[in-house]
C-alpha positions in Angstrom: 122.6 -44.8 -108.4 119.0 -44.4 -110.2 120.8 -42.9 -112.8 122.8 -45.8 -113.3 120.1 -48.3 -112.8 118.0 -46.3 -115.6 121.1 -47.0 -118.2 121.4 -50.3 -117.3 117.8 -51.1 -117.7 117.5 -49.1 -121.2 120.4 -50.3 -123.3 119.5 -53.5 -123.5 115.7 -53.2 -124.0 116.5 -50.5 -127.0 118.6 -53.3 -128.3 115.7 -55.9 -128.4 113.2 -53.5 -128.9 113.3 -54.2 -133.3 112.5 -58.2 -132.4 108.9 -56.6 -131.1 108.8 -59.1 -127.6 111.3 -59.3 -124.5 111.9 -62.8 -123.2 113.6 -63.5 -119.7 114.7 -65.1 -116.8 115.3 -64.3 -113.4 118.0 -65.0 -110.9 118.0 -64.1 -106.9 121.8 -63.8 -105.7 122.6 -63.6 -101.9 119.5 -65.3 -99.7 120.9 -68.9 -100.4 120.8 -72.1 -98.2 117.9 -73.2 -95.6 117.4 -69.9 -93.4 116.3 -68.3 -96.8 113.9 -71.3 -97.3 110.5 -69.6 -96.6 112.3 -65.9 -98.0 112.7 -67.9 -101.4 109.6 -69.7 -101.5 107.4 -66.9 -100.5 109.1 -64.5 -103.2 108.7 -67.2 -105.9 105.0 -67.9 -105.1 104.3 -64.0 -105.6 107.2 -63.3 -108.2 105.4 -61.1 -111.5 108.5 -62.5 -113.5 108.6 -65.7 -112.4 104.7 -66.3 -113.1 105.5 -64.1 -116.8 108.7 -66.7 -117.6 106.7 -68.5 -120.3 105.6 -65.4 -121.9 106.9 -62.6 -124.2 106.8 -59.0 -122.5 105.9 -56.6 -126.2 106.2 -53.3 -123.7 109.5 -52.3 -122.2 107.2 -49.8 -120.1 105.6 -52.9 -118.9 108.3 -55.0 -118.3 110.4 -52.0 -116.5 107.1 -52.2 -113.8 107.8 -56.4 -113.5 111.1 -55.7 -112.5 110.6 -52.5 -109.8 107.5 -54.9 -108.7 110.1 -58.1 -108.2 112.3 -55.9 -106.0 109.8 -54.4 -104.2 108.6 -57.6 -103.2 111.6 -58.7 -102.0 112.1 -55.8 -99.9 108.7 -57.2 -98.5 109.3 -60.1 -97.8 112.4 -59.6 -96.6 111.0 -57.7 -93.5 108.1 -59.9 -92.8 110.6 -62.2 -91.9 112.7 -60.1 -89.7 115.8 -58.1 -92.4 114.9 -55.0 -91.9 118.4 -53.2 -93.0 118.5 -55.7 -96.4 119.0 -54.5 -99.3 118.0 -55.1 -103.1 119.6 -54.1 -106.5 118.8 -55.2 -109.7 121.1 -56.2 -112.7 120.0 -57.0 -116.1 121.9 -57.8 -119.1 120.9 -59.5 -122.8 122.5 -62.5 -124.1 121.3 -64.2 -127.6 117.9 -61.9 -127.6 117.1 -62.6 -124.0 117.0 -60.2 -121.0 118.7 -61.8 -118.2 117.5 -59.7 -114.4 119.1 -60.8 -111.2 118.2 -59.2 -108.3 121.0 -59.1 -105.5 120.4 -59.4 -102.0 122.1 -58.0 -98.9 119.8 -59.5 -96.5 121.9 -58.3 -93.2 121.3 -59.1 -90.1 118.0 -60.4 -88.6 116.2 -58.4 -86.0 114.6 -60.0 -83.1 111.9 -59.0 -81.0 112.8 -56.2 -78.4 111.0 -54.4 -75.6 106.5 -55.8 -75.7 104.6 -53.5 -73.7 100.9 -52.7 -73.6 98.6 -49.4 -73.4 95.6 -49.4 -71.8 93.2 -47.0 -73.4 90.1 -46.2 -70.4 90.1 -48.3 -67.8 93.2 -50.6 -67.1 92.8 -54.3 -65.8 93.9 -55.8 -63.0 97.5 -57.5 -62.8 96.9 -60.7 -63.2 94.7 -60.0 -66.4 97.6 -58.5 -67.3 99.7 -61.6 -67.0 97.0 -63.6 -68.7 97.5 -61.0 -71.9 101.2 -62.1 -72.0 100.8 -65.2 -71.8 98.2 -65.2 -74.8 100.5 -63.3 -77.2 103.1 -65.8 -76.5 105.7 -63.5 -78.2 109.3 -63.7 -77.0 112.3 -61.1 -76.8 115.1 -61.9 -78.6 113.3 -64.2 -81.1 113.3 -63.5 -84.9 111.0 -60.4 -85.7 108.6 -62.8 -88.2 105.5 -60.9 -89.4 103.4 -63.9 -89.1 104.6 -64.4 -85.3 102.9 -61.2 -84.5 100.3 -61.0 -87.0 99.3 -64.5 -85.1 100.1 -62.8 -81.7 98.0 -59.7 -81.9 95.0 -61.4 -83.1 95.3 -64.1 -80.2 95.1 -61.4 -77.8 92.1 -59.7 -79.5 90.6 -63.0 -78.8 91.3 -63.3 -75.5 89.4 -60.0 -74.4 86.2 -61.7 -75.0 87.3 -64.8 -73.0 88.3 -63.0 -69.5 85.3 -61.0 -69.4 85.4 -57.9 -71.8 82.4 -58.6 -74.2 82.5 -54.8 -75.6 86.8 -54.3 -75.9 87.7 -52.6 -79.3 89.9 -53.5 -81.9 93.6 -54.2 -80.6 96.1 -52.0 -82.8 99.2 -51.7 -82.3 102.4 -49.3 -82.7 105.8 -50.6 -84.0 109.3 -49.0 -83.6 112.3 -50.5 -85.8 115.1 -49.7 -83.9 118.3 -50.2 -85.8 120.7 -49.7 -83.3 119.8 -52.7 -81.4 118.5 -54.8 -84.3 115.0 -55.0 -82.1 111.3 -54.5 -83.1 109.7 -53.0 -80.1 105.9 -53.9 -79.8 103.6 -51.7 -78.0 99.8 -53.4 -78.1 97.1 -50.5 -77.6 94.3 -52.1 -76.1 90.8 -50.5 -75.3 89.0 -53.4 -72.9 86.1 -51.5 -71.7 84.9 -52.5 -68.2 85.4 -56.2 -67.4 81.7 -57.6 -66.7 79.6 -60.5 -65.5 77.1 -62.8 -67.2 74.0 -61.8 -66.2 70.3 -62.6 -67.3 68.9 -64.8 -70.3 65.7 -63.8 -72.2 64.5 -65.9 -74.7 62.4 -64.5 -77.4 60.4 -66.1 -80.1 60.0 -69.7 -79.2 56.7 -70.3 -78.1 56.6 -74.1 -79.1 59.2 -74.9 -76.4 59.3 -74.2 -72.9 61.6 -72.3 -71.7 62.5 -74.6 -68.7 64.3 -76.8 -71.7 66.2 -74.5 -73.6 67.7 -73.0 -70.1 69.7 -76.5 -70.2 71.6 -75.5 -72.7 72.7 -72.3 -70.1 75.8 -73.9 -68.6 77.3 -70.9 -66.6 76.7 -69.6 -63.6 75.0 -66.1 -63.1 78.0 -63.7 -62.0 80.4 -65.6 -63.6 82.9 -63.4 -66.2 81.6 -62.9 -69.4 83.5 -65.5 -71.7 82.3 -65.4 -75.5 82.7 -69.3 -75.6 79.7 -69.4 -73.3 77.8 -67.5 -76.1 79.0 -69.7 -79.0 78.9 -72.9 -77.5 74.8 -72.0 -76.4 73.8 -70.8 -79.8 75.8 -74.2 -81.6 73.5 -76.1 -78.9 70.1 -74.8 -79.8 70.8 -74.9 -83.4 71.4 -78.7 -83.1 68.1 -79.7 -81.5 66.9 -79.1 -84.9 63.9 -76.8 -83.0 64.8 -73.5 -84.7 65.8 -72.4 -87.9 68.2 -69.4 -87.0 69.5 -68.6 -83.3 70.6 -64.8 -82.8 72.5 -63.7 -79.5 72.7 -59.6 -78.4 74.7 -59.0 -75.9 72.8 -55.9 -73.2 74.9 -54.0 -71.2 73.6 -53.9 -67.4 74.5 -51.8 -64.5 76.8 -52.8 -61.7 79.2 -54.9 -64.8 76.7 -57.2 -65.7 76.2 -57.9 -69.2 72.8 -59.5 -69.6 71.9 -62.2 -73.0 68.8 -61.6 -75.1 68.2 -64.7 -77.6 66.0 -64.6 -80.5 64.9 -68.0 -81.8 62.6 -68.7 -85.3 61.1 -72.1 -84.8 61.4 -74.8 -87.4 58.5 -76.9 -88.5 58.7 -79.8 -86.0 57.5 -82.6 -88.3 59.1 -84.0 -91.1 57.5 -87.2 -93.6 60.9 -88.5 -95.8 61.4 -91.6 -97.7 64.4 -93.3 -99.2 65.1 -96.2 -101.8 68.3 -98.6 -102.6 68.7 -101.5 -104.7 71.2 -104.5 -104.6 71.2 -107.8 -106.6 71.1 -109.5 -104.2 68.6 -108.3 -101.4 66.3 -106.2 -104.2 64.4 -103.3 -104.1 64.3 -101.7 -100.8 62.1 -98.6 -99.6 61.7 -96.7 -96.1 59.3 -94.4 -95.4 59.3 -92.3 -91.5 57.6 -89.9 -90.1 59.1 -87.8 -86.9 58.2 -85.5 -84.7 60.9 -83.6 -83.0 59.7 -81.1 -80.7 57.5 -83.9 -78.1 56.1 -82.0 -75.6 57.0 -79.3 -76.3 60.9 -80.2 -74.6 62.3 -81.5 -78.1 62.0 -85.1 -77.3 61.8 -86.8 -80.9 59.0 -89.4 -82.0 60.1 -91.3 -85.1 57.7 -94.1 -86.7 59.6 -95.8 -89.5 58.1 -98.4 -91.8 60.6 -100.5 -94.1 60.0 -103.1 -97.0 62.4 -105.2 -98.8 61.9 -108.4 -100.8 64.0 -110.4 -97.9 62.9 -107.8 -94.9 60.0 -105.8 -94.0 59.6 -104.1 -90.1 57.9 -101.3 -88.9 59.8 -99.4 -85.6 58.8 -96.7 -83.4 61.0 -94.7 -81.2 60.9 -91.6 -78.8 63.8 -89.8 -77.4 64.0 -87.9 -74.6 67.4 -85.5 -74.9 69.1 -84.2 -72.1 67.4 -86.4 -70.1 68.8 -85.2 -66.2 71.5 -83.6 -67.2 73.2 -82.2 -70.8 74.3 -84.5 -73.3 72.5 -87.6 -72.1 69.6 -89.2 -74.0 67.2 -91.6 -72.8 65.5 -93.5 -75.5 62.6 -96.0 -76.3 62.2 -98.3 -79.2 59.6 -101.2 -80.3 60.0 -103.0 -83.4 58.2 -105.6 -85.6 60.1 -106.9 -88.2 59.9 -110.2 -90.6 62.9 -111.5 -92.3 63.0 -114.2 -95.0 66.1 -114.8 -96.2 68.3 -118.0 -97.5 69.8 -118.8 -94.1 66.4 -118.5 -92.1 62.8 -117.4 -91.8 61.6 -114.8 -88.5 58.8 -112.9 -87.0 60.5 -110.9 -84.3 59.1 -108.7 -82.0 61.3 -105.9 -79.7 61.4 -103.6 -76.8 65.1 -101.6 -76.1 65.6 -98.6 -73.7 68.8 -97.1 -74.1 70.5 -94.3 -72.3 73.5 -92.8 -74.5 76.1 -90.4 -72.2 78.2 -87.8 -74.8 81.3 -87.7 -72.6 83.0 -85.1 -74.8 82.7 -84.1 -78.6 84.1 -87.3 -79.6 83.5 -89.7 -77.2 80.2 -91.7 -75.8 79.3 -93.8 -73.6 75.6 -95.9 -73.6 73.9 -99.0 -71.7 70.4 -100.4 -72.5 68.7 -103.3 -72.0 66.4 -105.2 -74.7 63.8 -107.9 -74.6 63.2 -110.2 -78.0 60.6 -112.2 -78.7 61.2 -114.5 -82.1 59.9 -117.5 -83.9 62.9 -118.3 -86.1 62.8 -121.3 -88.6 66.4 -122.3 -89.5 68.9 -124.9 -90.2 67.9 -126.5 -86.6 64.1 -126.2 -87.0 61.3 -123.7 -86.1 61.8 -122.4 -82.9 60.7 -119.9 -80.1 62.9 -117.8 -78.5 62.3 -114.8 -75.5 65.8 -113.4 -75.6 66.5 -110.4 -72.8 70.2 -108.5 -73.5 72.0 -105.8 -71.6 74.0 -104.2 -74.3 76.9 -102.0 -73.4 78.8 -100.0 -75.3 81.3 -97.1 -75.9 81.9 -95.1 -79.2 84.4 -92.7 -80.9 83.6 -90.3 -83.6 85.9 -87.7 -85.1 85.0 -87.7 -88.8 83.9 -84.6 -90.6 80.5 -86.1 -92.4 77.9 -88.4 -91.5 76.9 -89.2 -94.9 80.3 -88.3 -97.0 83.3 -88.3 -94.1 86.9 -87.1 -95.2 89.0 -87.7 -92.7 89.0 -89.2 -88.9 88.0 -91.9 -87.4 84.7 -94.0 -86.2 85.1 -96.6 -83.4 82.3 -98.9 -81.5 82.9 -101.8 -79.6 79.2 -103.1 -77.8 79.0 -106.0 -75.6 76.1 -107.5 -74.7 75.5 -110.8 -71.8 72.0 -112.5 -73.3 70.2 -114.8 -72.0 67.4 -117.1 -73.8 64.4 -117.2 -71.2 62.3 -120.1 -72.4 62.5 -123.4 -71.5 65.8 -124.1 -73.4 67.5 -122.0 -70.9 71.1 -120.5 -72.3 73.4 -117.9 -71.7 75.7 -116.4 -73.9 78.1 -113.3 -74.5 78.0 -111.2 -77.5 80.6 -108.8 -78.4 81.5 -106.6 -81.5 83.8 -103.9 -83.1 83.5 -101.7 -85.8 85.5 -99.2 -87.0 86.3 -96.4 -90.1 89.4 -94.4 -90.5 88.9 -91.6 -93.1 92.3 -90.1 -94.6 92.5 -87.0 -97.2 95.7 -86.5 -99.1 94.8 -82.9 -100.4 93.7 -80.0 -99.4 90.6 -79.7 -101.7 89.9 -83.5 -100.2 89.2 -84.9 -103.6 91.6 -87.9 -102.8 90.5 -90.0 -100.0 91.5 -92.9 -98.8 88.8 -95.1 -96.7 88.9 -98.2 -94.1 86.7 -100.3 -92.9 87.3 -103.1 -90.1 84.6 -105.5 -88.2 85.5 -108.4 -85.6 82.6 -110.4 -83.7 82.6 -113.3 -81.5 79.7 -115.0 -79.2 80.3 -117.1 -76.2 79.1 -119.3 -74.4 76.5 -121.4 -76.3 76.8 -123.5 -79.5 75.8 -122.0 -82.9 73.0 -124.9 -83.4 71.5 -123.6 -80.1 71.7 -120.1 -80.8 68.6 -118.4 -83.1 69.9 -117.4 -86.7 69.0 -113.9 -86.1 71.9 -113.4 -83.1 74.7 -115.7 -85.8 77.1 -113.4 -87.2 76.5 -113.4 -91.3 78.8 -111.6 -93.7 78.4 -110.6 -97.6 76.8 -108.5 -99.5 75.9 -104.6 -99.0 77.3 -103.3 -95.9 79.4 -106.4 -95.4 81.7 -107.7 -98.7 80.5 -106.3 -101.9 80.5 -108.7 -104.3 78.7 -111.8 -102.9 75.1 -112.4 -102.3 73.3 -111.5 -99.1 74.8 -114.0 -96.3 76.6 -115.9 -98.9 80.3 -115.6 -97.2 80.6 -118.3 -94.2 79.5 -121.6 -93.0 77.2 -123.6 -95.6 74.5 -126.2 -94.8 74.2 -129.6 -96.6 71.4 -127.8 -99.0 74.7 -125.1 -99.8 72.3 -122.2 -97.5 74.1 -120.1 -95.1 73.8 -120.9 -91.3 76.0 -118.3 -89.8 78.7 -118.6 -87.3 79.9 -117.2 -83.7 82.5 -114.7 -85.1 83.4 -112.6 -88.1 86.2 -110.7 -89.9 85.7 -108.1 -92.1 88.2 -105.8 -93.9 87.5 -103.1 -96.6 89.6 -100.1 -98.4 88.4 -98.2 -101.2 90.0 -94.7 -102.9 87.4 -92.1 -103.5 88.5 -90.5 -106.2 86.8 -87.0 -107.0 86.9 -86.4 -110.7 85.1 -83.0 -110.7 82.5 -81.2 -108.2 79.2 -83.8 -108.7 81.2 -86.9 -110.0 83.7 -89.6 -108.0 85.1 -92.7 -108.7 85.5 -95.6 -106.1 88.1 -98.5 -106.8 87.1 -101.3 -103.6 88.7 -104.4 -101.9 86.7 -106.0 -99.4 87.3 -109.5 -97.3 86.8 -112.0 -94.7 84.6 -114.6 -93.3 82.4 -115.6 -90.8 83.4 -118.6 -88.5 81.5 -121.4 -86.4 84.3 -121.2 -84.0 83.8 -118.7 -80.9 86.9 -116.6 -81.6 87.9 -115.5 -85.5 89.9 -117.3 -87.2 91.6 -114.4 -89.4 92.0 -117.4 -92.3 90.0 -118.3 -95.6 88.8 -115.1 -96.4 86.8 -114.4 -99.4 87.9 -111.2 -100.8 85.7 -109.0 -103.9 86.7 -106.0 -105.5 84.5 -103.5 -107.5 84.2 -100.0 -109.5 81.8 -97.4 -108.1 80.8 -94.0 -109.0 79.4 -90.9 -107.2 77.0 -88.4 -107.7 77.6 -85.5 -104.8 74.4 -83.9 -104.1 74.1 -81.1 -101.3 72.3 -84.0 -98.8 75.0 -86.7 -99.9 76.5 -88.7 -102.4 74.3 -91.1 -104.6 76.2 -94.6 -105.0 76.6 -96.6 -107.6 78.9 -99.6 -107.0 79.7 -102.9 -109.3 81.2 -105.8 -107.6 82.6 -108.9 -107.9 84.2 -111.9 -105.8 87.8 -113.1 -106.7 87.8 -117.2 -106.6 84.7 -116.7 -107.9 83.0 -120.6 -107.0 80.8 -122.3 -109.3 77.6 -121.4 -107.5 78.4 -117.7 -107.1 77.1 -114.6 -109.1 79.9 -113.1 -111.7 79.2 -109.9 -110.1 76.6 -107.5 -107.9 74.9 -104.0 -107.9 74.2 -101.7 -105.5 72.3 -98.2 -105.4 71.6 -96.1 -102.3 72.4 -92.8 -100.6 75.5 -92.3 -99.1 79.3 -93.8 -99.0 79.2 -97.2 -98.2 80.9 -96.8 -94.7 
């Protein structure tokens, strides 16, 4: 049979040998229709002939190696996915100066999983560990012998040593018997647990700015408990996201009596940080901000964060102090005072504000929070200048699965807050306020350079009148942040002097593509529209829609965006178009 295969190899590369270059084609006989889907697809992803079609082979040495290295593929692949009797033989014959190979396959029959067994190397666990290592591999008899299947299998029972209390098992290997008779692959898993153990003390080493009755918060098992390694990697994930420490290494000490005991080394992070930022929008101008923060607050990383901001229609300075894992993990208690002055078309303020807020992180996604704020503002509007002493219970739930804060890919952000008010001077009134935001983040490749983004907003107020409700609670819409394309507050009711006086409810819908053109640059195509209503409930009717071009620069803290905008219907008092500049997507 070699012999054979030799001639018929030979006598047609001798005969194309004077034209100095072989071309070919190739042609798989035998593994049709769907069960060979993944058989064919694999081969033709790894195929040296199929990637060599466009070329000219000039070596029949070379060319000889492309074929035995197309059929020894085959063979490959073939048994990864369970035909281990197949069978492949090669063919080639010229036609025209061309070289035409098919390779024939006997694929026989499929072999299935046979007898799994394990074998305990030192001590052997207990039965029911035993059971749990079954389950884990998930592997079934009589199903098709895949390679992937128990690739997938034997690493899934590596993993689960470190989860049922074997911190120190080896490497699971394995021993593998084709048995032709049967058509089986029998499985035997060679395991080497070591002795199953116990968590047992933490020691903390290196942070001397914190106290050590904080960072044992983070320590959510009990002592005696079975080892499980996501203890270990959910802890160290923890501390590195207080922001206290700079690198967090865990060693693992083995104890008598099957404890194992935790020894963390920590290297602190400077706690305070000065930043500033700067944006610009035709509209609303130049705008600056400027903080300072201090995030390890005696000494049990509570944040302190003094911000001071200045725009041509807004300037406020806030402070704020957070107390994390306030009285139990994942809940944060905060403070907040601001001072803030607004001077814009639809009104003039001086407000002054107090807010505690206590936020609950229910799981990695979800969060719950509740607060309650006091306002004091002297607002000149539409209905005069006026004093208000506004106190608000906000409540609110959240949802947040997207990848990014800055540059998100794909998921999805959700917050509705709703918040009973009540105006505690002598023009006593009441009023509900509720609104809901969300973004939905979808990539259509795996490299995410396409992504498709959307934006939704709905508010109403009840309860009170929009004449007797200060300008600064009104729902606005346009501009930045709202509907690129028109000025600052320019979308919604009008006054008799054409200046925006806000409403009690607003729509707002946005899509844009984010287009990556290369690794620094984007390009953002946009629609954004709606309205803002005097009516309680939205009216989902007259919306102003604009549409813009914008453009990306990815840095490693965030995009830089560009964006040009403009408003469809364009009326005759409106700009042509609008610019904005600042750091980060624009939802």
């Amino acid at each position: 049979m070699a012999l054979l295969f030799g001639l018929a190899i030979v006598e047609p590369i001798r005969s194309l040998s004077a034209s100095n270059s072989i071309s070919h084609e190739i042609v798989v006989s035998g593994i049709e229709g769907s069960d060979f889907a993944k058989v064919r697809s694999t081969f033709n992803d790894a195929s040296l002939l199929r990637a060599a079609k466009s070329q000219k082979f000039r070596s029949t040495s070379n060319f000889r190696a492309h074929v035995k290295s197309d059929a020894d593929l085959m063979r490959r692949v073939l048994r990864s996915n369970g035909y281990y009797a197949a069978k492949v033989t090669t063919r080639i014959a010229s036609s025209d100066n061309r070289l035409r190979v098919e390779l024939i396959v006997l694929p026989g029959s499929r072999y299935v999983f046979g007898h799994i067994e394990f074998e305990f190397q030192g001590s052997t666990p207990a039965t029911d560990i035993i059971v749990e290592f079954e389950k884990h591999i998930d592997l079934t008899y009589g199903s098709p012998a895949i390679a992937t299947d128990f690739i997938a299998a034997e690493s899934r029972l590596s993993d689960s040593l470190s989860g049922l209390g074997f911190p120190f098992a080896q490497k699971v290997k394995h021993d593998l018997v084709v048995d032709h008779q049967t058509k089986q692959l029998n499985i035997t898993f060679i395991v080497e647990p070591g002795t199953r153990r116990r968590m047992g003390r933490v020691f903390f080493k290196g942070s001397d700015a914190v106290k050590k009755s904080y960072l044992r918060r983070f320590i959510i098992w009990q002592e005696k408990e079975y080892f499980q390694q996501d203890f270990i990697t959910n802890l160290r994930t923890s501390l590195l996201q207080t922001s206290l420490f700079s690198q967090v290494s865990i060693d693992l000490v083995s104890r008598e009596k099957d404890y194992v005991d935790i020894s963390i080394t920590v290297a602190e992070a400077a706690p305070r940080t000065i930043g500033a930022s700067a944006g610009y929008s035709t509209a609303e101008g130049v705008s600056t901000e400027v903080f300072w923060e201090h995030r390890n607050m005696f000494a049990r990383g509570s944040l302190l964060k003094l911000t001071a901001r200045g725009a041509e229609i807004e300037q406020s300075f806030s402070g704020q102090l957070e107390l994390p894992h306030f009285a139990r993990l994942n809940q944060t208690l905060s403070f907040e005072s601001l001072f803030r002055r607004q001077n814009t078309d639809a009104f003039l303020s001086y407000e002054a504000e107090l807010r505690a807020n206590i936020d609950r992180v229910i799981t990695s996604n979800f969060a719950l929070q509740a607060g309650g704020v006091v306002e004091y503002s002297d607002v000149t509007d539409t209905e005069g200048d006026r004093d208000f002493l506004i106190a608000s219970l906000p409540l609110g739930i959240r949802w947040d699965s997207s990848d990014d804060l800055l540059n998100p890919t794909q998921g999805l952000r959700a917050s509705l807050i709703t918040s009973p008010a009540s105006n505690l001077t002598s023009n006593n009134f009441s009023f509900l306020k509720s609104e809901f935001r969300s973004s939905a983040y979808f990539s259509f490749h795996e490299s995410k350079n396409i992504v498709l983004a959307l934006r939704a907003r709905v508010g109403s107020i009840v309860g009170v009148s929009s004449e007797a409700l200060p300008a600064t609670h009104r729902f606005f819409a346009g501009g930045g942040g709202s509907i690129r394309g028109f000025s600052f507050q320019r979308v919604g009711p009008l006054d008799a002097e054409d200046d925006p006086t806000g409403g009690r409810s607003v729509v707002e819908f946005a899509a844009e593509a984010r287009l990556k053109v290369n690794r620094d640059i984007g390009i953002v195509p946009f629609i954004e529209g709606g309205n803002a209503y005097r009516d309680q409930l939205p009216q989902f009717s007259n919306f102003r829609w604009g549409v813009g071009i914008g453009a990306r620069y990815h840095t490693n803290f965030g995009p830089i965006r560009f964006d040009l905008a403009m408003p469809l219907d364009r009326q005759p008092d409106e700009g042509r178009f609008q610019i904005y500049i600042s750091l980060g997507q624009a939802f």
